[in-house]
VMD Tcl script that builds the backbone (N, CA, C; Angstrom):
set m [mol new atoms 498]
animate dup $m
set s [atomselect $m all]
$s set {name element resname resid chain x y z} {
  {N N UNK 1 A 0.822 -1.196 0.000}
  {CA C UNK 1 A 0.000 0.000 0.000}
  {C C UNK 1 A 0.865 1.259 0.000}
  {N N UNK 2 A 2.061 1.401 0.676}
  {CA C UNK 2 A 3.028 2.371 0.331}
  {C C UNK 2 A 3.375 2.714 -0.718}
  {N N UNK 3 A 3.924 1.824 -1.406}
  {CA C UNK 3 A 4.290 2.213 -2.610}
  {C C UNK 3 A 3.364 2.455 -4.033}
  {N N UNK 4 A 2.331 1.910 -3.532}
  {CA C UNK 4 A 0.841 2.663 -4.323}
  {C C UNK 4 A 0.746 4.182 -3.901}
  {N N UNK 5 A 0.187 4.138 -2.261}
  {CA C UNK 5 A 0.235 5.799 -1.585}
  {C C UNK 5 A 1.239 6.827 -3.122}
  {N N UNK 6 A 2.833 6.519 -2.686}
  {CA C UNK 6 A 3.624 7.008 -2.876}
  {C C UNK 6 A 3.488 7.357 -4.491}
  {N N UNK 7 A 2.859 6.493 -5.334}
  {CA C UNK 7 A 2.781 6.468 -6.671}
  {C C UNK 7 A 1.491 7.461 -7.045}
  {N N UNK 8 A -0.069 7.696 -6.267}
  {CA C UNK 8 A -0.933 8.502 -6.378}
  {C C UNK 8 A 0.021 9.859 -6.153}
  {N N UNK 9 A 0.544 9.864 -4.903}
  {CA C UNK 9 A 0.705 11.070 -4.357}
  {C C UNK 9 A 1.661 12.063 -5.565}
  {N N UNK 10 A 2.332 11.428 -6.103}
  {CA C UNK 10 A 3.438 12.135 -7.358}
  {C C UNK 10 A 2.684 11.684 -8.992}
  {N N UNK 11 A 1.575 11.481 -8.747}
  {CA C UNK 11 A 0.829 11.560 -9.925}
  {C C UNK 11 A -0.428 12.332 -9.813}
  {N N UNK 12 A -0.782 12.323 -9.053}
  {CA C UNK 12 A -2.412 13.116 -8.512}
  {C C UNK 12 A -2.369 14.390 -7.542}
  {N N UNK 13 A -2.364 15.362 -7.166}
  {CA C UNK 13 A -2.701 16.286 -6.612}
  {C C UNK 13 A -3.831 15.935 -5.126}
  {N N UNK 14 A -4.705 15.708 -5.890}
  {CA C UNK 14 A -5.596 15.535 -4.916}
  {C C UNK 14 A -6.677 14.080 -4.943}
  {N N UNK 15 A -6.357 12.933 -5.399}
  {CA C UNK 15 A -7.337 12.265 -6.402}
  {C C UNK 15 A -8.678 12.133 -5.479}
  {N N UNK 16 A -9.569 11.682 -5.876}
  {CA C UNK 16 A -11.112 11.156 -5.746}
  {C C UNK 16 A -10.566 9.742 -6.177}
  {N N UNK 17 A -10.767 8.828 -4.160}
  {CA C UNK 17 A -10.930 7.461 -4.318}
  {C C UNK 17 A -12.121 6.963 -4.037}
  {N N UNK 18 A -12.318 5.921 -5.147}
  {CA C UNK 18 A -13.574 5.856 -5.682}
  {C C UNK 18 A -13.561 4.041 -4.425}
  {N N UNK 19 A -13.828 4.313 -3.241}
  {CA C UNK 19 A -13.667 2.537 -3.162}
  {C C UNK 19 A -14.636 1.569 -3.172}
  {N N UNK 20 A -14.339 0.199 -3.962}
  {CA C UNK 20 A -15.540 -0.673 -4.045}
  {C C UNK 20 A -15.916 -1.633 -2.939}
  {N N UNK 21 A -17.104 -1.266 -2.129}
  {CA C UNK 21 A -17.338 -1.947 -1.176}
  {C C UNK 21 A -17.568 -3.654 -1.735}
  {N N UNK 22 A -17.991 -4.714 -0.787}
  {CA C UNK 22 A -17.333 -4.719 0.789}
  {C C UNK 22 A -15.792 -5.141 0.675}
  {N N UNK 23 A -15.079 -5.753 -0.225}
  {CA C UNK 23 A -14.004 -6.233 -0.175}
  {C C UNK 23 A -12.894 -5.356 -0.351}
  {N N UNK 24 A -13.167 -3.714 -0.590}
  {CA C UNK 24 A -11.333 -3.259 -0.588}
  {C C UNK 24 A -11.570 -2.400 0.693}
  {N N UNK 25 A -12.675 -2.583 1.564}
  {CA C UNK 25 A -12.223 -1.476 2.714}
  {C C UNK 25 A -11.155 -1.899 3.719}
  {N N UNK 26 A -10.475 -3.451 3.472}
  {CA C UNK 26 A -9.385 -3.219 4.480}
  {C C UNK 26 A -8.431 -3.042 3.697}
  {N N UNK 27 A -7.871 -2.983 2.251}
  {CA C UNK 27 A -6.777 -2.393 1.506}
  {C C UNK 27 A -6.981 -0.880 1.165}
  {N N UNK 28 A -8.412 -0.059 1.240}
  {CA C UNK 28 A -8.388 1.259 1.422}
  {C C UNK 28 A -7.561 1.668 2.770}
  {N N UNK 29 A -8.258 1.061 3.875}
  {CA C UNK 29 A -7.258 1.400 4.950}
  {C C UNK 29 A -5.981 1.801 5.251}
  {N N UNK 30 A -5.319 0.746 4.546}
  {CA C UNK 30 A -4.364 0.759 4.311}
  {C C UNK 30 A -3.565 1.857 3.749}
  {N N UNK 31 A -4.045 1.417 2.584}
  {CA C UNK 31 A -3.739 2.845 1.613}
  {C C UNK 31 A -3.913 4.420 2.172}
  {N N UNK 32 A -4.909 4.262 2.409}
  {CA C UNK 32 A -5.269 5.467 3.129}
  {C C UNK 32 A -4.593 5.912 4.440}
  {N N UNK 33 A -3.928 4.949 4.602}
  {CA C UNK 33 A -3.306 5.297 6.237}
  {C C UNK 33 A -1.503 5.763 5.637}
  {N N UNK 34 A -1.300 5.019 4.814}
  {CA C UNK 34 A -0.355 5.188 3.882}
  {C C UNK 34 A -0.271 6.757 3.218}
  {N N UNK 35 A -1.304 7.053 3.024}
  {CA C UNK 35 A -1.449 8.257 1.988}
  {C C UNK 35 A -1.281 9.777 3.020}
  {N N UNK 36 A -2.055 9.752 3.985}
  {CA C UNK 36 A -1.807 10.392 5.095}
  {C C UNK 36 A -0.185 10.702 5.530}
  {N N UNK 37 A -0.250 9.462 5.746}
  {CA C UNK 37 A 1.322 9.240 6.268}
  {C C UNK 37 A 2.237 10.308 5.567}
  {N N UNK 38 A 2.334 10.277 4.362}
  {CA C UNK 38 A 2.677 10.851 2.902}
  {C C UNK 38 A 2.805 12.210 2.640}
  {N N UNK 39 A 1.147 12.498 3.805}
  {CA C UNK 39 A 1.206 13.606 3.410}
  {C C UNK 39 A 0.225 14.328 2.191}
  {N N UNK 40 A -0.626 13.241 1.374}
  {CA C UNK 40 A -0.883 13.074 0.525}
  {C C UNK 40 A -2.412 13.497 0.747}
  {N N UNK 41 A -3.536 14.046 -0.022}
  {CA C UNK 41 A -4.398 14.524 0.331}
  {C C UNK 41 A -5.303 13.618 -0.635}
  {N N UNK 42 A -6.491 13.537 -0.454}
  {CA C UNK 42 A -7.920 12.510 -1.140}
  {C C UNK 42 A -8.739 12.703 -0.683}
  {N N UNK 43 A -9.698 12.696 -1.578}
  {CA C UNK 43 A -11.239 12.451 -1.254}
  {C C UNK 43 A -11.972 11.154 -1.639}
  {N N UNK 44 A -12.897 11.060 -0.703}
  {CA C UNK 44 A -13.582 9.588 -0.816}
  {C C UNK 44 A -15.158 8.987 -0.903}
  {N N UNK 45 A -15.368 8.328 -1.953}
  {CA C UNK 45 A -17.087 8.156 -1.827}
  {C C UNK 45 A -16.856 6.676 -1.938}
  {N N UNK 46 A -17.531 6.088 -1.791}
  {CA C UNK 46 A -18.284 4.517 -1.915}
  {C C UNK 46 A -18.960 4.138 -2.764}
  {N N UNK 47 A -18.551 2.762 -3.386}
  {CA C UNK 47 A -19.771 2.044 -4.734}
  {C C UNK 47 A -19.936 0.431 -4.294}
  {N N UNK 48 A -21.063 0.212 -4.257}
  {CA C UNK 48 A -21.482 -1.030 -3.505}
  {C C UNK 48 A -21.684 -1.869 -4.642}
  {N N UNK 49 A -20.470 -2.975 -4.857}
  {CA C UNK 49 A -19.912 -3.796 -6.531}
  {C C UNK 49 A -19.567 -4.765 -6.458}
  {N N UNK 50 A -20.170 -5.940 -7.446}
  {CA C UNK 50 A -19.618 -6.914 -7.108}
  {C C UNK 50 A -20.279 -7.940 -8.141}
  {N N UNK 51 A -19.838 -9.094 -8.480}
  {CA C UNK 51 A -20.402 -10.333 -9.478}
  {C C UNK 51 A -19.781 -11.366 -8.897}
  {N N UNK 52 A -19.869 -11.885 -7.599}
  {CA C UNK 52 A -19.678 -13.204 -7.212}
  {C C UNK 52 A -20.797 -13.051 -6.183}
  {N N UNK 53 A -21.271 -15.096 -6.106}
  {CA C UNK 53 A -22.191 -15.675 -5.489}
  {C C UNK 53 A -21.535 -16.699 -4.751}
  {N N UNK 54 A -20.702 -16.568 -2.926}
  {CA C UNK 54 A -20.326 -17.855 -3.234}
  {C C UNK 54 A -19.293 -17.434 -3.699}
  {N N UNK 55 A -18.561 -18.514 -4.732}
  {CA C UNK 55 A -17.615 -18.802 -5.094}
  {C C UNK 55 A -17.518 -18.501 -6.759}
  {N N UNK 56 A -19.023 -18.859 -7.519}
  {CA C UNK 56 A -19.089 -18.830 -8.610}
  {C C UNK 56 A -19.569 -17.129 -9.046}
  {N N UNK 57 A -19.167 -16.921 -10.036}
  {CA C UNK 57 A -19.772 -16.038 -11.331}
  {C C UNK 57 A -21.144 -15.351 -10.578}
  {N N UNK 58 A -21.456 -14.601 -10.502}
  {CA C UNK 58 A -23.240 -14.167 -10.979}
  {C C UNK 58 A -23.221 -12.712 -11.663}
  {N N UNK 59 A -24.750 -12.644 -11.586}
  {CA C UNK 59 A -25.030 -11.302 -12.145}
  {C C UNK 59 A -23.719 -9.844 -12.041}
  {N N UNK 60 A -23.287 -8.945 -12.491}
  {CA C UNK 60 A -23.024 -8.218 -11.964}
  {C C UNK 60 A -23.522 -6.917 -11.231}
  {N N UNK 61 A -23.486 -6.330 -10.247}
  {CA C UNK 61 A -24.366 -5.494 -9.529}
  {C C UNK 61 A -23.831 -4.498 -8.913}
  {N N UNK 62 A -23.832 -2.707 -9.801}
  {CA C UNK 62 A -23.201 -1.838 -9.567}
  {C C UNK 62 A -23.642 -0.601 -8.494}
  {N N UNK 63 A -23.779 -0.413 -7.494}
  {CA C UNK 63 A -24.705 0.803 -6.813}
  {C C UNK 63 A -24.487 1.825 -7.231}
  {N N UNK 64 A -25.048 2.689 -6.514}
  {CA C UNK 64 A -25.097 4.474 -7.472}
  {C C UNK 64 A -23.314 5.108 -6.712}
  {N N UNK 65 A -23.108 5.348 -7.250}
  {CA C UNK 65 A -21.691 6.241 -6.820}
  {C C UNK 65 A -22.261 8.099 -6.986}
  {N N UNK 66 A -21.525 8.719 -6.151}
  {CA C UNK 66 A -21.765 10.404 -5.955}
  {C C UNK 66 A -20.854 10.731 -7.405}
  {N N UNK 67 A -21.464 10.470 -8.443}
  {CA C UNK 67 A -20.828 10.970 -9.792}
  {C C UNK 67 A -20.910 12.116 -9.792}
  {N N UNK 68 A -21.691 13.036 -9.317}
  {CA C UNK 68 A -21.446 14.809 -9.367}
  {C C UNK 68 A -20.276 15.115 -8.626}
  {N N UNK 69 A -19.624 14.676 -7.864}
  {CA C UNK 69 A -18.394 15.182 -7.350}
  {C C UNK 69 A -16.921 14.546 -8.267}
  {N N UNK 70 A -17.345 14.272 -9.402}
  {CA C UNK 70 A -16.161 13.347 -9.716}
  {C C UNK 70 A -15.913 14.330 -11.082}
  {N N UNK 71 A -16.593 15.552 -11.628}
  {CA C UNK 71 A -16.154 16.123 -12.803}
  {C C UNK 71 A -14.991 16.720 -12.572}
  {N N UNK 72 A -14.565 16.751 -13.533}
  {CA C UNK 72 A -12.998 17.226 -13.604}
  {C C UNK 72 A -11.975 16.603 -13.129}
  {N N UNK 73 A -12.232 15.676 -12.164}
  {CA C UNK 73 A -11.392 15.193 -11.243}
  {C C UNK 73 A -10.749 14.194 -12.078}
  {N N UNK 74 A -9.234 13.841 -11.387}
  {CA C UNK 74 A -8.559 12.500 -11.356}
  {C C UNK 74 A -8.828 11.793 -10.635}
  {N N UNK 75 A -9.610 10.922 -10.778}
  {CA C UNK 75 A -10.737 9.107 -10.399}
  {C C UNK 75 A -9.977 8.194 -10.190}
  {N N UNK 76 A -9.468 7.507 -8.931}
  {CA C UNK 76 A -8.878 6.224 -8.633}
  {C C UNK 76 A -9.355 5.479 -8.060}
  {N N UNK 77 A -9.920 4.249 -8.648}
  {CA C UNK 77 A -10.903 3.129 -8.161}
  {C C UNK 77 A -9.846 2.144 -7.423}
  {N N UNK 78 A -10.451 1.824 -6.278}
  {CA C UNK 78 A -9.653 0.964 -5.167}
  {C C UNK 78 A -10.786 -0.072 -5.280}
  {N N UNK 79 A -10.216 -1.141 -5.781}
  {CA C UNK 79 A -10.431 -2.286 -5.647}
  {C C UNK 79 A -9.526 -3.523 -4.540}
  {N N UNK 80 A -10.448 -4.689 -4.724}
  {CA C UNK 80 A -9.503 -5.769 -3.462}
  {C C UNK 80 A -8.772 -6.726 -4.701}
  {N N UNK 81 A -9.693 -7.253 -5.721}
  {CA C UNK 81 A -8.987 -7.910 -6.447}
  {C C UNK 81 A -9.487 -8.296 -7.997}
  {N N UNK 82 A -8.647 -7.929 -8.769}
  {CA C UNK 82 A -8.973 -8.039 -10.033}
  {C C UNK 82 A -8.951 -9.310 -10.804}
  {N N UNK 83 A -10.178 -10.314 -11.062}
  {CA C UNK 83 A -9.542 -11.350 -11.780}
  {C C UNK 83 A -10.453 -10.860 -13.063}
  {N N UNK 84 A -11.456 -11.575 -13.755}
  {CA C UNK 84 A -12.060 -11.351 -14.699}
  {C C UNK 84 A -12.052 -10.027 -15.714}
  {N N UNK 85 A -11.845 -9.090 -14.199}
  {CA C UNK 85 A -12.002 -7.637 -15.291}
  {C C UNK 85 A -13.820 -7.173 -15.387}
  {N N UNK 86 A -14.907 -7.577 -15.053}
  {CA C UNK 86 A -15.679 -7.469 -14.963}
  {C C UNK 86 A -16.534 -6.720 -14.029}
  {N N UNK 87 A -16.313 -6.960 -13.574}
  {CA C UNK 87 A -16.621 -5.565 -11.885}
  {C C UNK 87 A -16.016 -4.410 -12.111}
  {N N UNK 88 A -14.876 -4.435 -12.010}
  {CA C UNK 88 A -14.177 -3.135 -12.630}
  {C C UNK 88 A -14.528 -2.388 -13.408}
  {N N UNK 89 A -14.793 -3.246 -14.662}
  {CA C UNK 89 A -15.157 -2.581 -16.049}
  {C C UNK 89 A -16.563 -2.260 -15.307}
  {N N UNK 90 A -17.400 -2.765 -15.159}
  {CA C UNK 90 A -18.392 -1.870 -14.674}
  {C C UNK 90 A -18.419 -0.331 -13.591}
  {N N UNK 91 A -17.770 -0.956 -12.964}
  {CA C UNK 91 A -17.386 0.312 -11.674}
  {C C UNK 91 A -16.865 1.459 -12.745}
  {N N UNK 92 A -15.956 1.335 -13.845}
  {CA C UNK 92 A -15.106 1.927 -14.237}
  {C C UNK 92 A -16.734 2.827 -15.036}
  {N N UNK 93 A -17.563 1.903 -15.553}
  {CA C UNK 93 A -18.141 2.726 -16.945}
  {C C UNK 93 A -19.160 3.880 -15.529}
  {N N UNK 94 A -19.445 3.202 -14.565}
  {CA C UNK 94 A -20.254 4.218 -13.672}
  {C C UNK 94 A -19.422 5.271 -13.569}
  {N N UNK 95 A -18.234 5.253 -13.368}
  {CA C UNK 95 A -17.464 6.384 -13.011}
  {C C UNK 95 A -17.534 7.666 -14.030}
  {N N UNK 96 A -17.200 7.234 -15.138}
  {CA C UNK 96 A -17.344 7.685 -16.330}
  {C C UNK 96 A -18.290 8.465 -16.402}
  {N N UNK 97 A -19.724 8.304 -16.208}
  {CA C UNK 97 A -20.825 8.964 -16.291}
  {C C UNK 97 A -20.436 9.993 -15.414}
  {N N UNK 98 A -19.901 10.551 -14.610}
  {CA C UNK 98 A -19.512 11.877 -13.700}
  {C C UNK 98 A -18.558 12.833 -14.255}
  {N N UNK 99 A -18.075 12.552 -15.308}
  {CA C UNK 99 A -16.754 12.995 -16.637}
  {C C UNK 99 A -15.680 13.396 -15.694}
  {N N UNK 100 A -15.033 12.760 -15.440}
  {CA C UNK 100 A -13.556 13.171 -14.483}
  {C C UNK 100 A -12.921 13.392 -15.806}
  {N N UNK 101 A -11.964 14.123 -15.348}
  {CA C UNK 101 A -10.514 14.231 -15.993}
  {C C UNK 101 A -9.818 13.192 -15.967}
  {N N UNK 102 A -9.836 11.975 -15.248}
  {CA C UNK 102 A -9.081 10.908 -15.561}
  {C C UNK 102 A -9.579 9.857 -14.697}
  {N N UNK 103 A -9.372 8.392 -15.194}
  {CA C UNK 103 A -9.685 7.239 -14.233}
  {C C UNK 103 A -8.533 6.520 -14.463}
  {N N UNK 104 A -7.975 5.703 -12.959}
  {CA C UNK 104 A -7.077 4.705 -12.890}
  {C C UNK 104 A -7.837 3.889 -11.768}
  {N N UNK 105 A -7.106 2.545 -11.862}
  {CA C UNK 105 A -7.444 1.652 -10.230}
  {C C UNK 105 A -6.330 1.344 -10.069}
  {N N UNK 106 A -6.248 0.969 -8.757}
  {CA C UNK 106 A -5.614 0.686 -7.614}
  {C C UNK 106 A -6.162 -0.559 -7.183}
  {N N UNK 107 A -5.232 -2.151 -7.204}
  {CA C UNK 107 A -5.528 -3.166 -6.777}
  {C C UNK 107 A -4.684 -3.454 -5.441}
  {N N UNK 108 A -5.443 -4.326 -4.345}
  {CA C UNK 108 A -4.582 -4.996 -3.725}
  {C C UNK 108 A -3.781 -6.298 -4.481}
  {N N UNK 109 A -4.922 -7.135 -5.143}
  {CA C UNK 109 A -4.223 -8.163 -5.912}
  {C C UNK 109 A -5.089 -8.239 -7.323}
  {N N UNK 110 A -4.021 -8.939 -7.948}
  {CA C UNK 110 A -4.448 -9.008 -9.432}
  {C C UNK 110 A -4.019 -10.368 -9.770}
  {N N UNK 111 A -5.091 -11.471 -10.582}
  {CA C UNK 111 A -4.975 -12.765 -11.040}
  {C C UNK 111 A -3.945 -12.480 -11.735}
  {N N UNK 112 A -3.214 -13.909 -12.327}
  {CA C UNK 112 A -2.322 -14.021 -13.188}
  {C C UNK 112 A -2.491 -15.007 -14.417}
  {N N UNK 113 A -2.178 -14.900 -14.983}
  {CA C UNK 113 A -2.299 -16.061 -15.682}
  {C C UNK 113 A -3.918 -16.523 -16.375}
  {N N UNK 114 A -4.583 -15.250 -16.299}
  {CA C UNK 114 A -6.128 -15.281 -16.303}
  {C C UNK 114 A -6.728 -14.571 -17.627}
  {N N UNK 115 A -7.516 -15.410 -18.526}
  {CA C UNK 115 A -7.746 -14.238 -19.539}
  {C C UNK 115 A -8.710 -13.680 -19.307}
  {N N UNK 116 A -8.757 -12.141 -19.184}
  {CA C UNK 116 A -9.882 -11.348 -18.717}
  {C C UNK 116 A -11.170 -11.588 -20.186}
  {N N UNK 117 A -12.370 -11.334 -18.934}
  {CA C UNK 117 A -13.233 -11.367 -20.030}
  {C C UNK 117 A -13.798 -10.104 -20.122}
  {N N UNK 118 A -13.355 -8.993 -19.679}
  {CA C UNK 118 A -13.747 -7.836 -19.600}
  {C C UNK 118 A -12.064 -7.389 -19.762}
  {N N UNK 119 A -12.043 -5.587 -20.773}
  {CA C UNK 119 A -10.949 -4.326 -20.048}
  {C C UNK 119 A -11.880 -4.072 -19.371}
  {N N UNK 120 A -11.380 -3.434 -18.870}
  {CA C UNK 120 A -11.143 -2.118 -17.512}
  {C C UNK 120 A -11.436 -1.052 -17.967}
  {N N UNK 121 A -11.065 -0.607 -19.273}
  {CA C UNK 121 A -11.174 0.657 -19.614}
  {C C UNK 121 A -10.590 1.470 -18.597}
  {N N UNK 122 A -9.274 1.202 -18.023}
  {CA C UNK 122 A -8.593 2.302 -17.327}
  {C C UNK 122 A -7.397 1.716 -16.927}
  {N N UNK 123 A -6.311 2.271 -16.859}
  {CA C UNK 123 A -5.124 1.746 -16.256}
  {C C UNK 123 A -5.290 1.107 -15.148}
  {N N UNK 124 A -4.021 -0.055 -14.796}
  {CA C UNK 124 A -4.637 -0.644 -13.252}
  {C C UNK 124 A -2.784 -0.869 -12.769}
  {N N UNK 125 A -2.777 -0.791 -11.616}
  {CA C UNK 125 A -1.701 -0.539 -10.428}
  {C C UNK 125 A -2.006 -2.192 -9.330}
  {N N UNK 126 A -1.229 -2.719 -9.452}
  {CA C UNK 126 A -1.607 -4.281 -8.501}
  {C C UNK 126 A -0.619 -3.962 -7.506}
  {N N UNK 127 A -1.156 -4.975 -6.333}
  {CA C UNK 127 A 0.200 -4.417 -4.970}
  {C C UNK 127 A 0.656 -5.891 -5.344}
  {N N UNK 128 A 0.195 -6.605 -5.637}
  {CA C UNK 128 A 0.463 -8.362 -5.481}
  {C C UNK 128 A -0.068 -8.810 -6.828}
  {N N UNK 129 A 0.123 -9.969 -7.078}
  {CA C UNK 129 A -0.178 -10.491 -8.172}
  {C C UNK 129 A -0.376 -12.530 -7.725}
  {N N UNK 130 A -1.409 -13.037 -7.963}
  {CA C UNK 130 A -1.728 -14.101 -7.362}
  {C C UNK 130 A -1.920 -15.186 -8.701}
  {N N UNK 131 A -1.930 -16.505 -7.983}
  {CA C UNK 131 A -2.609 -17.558 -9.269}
  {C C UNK 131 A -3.984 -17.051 -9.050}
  {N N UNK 132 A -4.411 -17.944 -10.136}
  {CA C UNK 132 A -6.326 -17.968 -10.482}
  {C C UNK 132 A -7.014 -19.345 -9.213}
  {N N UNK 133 A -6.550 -18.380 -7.813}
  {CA C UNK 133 A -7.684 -19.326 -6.940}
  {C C UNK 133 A -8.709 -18.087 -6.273}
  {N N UNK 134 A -9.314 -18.834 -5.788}
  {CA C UNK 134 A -10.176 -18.363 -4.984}
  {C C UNK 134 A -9.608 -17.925 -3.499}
  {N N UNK 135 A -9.460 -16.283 -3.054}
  {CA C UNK 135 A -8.565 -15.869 -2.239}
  {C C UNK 135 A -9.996 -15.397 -1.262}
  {N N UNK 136 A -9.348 -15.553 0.282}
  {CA C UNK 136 A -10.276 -14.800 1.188}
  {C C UNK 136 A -9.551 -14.281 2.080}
  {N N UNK 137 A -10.086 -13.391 3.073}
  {CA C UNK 137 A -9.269 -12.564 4.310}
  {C C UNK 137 A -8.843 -11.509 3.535}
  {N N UNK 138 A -8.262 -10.666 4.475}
  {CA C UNK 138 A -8.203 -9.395 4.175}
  {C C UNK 138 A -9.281 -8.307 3.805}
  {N N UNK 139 A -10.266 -8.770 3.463}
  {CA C UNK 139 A -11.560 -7.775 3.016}
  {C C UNK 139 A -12.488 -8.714 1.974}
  {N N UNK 140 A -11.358 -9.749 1.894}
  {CA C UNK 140 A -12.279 -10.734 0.735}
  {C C UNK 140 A -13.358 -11.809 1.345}
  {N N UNK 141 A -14.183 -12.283 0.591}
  {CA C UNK 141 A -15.275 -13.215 1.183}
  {C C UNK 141 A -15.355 -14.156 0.730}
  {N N UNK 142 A -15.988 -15.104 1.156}
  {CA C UNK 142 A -16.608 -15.962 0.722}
  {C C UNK 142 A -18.707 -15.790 1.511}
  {N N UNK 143 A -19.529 -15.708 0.811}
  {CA C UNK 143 A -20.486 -15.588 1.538}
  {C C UNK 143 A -21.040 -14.650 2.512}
  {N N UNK 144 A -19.951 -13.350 2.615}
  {CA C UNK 144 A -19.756 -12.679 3.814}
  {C C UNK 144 A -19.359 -13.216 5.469}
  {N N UNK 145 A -18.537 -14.347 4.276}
  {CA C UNK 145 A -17.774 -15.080 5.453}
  {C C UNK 145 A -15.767 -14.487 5.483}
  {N N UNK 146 A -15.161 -14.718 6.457}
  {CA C UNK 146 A -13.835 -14.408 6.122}
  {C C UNK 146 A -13.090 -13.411 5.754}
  {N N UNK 147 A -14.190 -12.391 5.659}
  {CA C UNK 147 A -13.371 -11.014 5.691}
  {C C UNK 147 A -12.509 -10.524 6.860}
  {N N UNK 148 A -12.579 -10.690 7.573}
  {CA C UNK 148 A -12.401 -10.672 9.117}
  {C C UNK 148 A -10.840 -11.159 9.063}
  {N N UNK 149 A -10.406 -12.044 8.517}
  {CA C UNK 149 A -9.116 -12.868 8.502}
  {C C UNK 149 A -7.881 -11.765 8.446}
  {N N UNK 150 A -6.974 -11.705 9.074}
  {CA C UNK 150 A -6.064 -10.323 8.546}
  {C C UNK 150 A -5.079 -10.914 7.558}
  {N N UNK 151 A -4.762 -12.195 7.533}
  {CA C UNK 151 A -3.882 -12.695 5.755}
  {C C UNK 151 A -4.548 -12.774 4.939}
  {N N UNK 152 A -4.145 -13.543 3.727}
  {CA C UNK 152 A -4.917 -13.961 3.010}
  {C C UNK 152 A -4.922 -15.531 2.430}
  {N N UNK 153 A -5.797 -15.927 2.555}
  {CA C UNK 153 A -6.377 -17.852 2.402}
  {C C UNK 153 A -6.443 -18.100 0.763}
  {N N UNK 154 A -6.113 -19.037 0.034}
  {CA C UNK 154 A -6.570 -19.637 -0.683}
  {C C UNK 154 A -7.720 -20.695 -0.333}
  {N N UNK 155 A -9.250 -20.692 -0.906}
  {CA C UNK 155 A -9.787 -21.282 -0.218}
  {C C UNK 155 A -10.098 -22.819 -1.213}
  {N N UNK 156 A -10.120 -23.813 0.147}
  {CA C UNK 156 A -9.568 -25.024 -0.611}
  {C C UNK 156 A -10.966 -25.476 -0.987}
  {N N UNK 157 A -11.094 -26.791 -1.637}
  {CA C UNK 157 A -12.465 -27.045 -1.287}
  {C C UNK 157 A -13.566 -27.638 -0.208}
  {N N UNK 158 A -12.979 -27.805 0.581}
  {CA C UNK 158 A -13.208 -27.909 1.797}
  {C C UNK 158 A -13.986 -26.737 2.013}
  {N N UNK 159 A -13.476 -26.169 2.421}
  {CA C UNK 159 A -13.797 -24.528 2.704}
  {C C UNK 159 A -14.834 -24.187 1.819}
  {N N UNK 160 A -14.608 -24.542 0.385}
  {CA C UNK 160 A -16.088 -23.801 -0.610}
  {C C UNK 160 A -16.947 -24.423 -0.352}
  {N N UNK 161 A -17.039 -25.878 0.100}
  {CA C UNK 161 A -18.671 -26.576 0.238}
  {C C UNK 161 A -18.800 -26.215 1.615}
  {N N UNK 162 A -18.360 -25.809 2.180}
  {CA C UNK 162 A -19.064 -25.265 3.578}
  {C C UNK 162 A -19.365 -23.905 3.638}
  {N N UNK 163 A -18.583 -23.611 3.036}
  {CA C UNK 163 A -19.377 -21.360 3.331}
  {C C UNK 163 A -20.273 -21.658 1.509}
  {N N UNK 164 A -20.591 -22.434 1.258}
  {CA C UNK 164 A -21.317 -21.893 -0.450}
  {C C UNK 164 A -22.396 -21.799 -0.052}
  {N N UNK 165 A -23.162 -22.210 0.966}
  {CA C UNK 165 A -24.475 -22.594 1.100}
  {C C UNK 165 A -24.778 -20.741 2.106}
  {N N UNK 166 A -23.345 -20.105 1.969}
  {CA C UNK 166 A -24.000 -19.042 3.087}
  {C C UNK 166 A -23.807 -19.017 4.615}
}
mol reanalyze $m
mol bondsrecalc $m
mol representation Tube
mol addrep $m
């Protein structure tokens, strides 16, 4: 998260972080505690985002974001973790509708080895870079299970047939 902080702060002035609830508010923290630290100044609204059920795929489902405060601005979407590209790209096109002067994200982790089925439509910044499993702790879930964890789990299957049901 430092060396993200450190990378907004000498690229952005002031940015508008855009963060996607529930899974990056403990890598906003971070960041944000980072950014302070720095010296570094931001503003912050919330977008309630997400396309997992469980473990698998679903619908994707974007909430309203405060797009009137985002014109002109340089837009940095804090995300927890990028695999598909699909959430993002959505978060990203909501953002859009507020016409900033610019959009980037900010990942804690980013799949590897994964072919997105979505861009982003915006530059992206990873703190980590992971295989294509299924990760929890740190802000991540399973079920609105395991966020709570302060590492982070690969979850085995063990673990998915018991939190899938919720």
């Amino acid at each position: 998260a430092q060396e993200i902080a450190l990378h907004l702060k000498s690229h952005f002035p002031r940015p508008h972080l855009v963060v996607v609830l529930k899974g990056s508010y403990y890598f906003f923290s971070l960041l944000s505690l980072s950014m302070m630290s720095s010296g570094a100044g931001f503003d912050v609204s919330f977008v309630a985002a997400g396309s997992y059920r469980g473990t698998e795929r679903d619908e994707l489902k974007v909430g309203a974001v405060e797009v009137g405060d985002l014109s002109g601005r340089d837009v940095v979407i804090v995300e927890d973790i990028v695999d598909s590209g699909v959430t993002l790209k959505g978060v990203v096109e909501r953002v859009r509708e507020g016409r900033p002067k610019s959009v980037q994200a900010v990942t804690m982790l980013e799949k590897r080895n994964v072919v997105r089925s979505a861009d982003a439509g915006c530059p992206v910044i990873a703190g980590f870079s992971v295989d294509d499993e299924f990760v929890v702790g740190a802000g991540m879930d399973v079920n609105e299970r395991m966020r709570d964890l302060q590492d982070l789990y690969v979850l085995n299957e063990e673990g998915a047939r018991k939190f899938a049901a919720g």
